[in-house]
N, C-alpha and C positions, 0 to 999 in steps of 0.2 A: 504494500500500500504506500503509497507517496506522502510524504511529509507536507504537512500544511503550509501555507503558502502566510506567510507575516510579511504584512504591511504596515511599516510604521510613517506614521503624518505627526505634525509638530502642531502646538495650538501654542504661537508665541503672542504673547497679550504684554499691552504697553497702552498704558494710562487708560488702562479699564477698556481695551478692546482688543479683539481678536483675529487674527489677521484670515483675512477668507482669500482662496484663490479659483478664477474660474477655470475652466479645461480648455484647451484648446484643440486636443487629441486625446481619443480617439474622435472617428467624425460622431458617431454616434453620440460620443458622451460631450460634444462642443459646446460651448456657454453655460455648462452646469458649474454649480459650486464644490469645494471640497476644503479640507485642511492639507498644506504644502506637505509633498514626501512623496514615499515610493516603497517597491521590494525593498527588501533587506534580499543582501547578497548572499550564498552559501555559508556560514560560519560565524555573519555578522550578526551582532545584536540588534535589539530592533532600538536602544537607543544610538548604538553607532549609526544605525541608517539612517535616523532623525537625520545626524548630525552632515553625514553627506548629501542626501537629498536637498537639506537647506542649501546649501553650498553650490549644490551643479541647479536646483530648480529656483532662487532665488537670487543667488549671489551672496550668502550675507554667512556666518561661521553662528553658531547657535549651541546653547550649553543643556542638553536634554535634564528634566529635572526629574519627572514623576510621571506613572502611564495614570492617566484620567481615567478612571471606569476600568470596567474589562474590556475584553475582546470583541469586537461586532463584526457579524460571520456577513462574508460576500452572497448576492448570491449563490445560486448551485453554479459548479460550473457548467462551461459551456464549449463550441470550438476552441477557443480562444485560449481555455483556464481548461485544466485538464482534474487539477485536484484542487481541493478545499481551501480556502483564503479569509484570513481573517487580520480588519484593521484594528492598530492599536492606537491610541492617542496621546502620545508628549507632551507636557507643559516645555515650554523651551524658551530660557532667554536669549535675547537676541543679544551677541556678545558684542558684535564687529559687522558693520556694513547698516546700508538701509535697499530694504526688499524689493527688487526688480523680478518682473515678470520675465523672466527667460523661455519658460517653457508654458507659460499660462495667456491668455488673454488681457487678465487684468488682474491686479489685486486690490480690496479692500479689508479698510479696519472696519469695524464693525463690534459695534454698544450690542449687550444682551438685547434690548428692543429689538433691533436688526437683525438678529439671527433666523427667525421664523420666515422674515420673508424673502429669502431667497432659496435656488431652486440649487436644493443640497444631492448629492450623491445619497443612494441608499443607506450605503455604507458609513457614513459622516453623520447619518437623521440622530442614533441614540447618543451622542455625546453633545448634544445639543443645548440639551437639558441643562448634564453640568455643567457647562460652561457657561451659562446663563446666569447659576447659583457663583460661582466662580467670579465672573463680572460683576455682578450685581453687590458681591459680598466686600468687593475692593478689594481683594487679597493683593497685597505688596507685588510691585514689579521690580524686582531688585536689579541695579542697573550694572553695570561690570566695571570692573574697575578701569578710570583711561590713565 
């Protein structure tokens, strides 16, 4: 049986919002929303992946803190995914840079109010919630040292 497929996304938040990214690819999935990230590599943790997906899908070097929630399973698969995939979700401060869409359409911050209306990935819908309580609660965005 094939080992599960972890996808790790980063929810980096700075002065009580949270950075949303639209898709650009695949065509199917184009102008939807998600949290920045990707596979983890063979061997890679899924907060090492945070850390390079920030990097090649942003631009920007990002310090993974904590997984949000559990796990929220993909889809079944399909052509495309052959076995099981499930995304995890990263608090992540943003160490160094400021977040350019490389690989996205656009990005936006986004206030807890803002989270509901936009058109999320399946997979992104159950962390919603927390990071709603998360935003809303003002948890500290501790800033890196320059």
């Amino acid at each position: 049986m094939d080992q599960t497929l972890i996808v790790a996304a980063a929810a980096i938040i700075r002065d009580g919002r949270v950075l949303a990214a639209q898709r650009a690819e695949p065509r199917a999935l184009r102008g939807r929303w998600e949290f920045p990230g990707g596979k983890a590599d063979p061997g890679e943790s899924a907060a090492d992946a945070v850390a390079r997906e920030c990097q090649e899908e942003l631009g920007v070097r990002v310090r993974p803190l904590h997984q949000i929630g559990g796990d929220a399973t993909f889809p079944a698969p399909d052509a495309g995914r052959t076995r099981p995939a499930v995304l995890r979700l990263w608090r992540a401060d943003l160490v160094e840079g400021e977040p350019r869409p490389l690989e996205h359409l656009s990005l936006r911050w986004l206030s807890a109010a803002e989270l509901p209306g936009l058109d999320w990935l399946p997979a992104d819908v159950p962390f919603l919630d927390p990071l709603a309580e998360i935003l809303t609660a003002g948890e500290p965005s501790p800033r890196a040292p320059r």
